[in-house]
N, C-alpha and C positions, 0 to 999 in steps of 0.2 A: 609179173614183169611190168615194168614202165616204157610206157612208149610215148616218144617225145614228137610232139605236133609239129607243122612244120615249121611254125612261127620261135618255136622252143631252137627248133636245130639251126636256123637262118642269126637266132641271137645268141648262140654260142659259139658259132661259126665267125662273128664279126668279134668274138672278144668280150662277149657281155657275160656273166655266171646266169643260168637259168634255175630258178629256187626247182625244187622235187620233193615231194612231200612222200614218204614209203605207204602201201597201203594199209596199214593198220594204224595208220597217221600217230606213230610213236617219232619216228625221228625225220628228218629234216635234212636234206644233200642240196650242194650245190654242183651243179654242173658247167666246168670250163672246159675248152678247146685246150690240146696238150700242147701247145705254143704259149698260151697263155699261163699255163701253168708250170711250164720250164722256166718262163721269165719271171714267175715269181718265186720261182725256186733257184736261180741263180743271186739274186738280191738278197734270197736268206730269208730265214720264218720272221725277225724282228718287223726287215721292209715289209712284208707280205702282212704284219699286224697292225702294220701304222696304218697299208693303205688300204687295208678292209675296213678302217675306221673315219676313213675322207666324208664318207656320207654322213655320218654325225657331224662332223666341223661344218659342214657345206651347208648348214642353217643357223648357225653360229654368226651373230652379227658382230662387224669387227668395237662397234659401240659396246660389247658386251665383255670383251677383254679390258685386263686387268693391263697398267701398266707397266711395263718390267721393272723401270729404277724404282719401282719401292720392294725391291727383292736384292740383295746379296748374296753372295756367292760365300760358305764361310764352310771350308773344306769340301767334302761331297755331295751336301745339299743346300737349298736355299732357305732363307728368311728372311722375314717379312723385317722393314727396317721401321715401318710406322709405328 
């Protein structure tokens, strides 16, 4: 069984996921507060994919983006006009 420290349960309690690793260290759980995970389950699995992926963008310098107008829109996806 996993027993979560107190520092585990005080940051899942404020809304933060605490990583758990199982003991035969094969797979990997996150644990959230079931508030927190109503609210991402009301928004839908899409919302809930984008914003498990904030932390990747969140080092993402805006210098490092492309600029849109050299993209069109030509039916359902884009291309590049350069």
């Amino acid at each position: 069984m996993i027993q979560l420290t107190d520092s585990d349960f005080q940051t899942a309690a404020q809304g933060h996921p605490v990583r758990l690793t199982d003991p035969s260290g094969q797979a990997e759980f996150f644990l959230v507060s079931a508030a927190h995970l109503e609210r991402l389950n009301a928004r839908g699995p899409v919302v809930a994919e984008v914003e498990a992926g904030y932390h990747i963008l969140a080092g993402v310098s805006p210098d490092d983006w492309e600029d849109i107008s050299n993209y069109e829109v030509n039916g359902d996806h884009a291309s590049a006009t350069r």
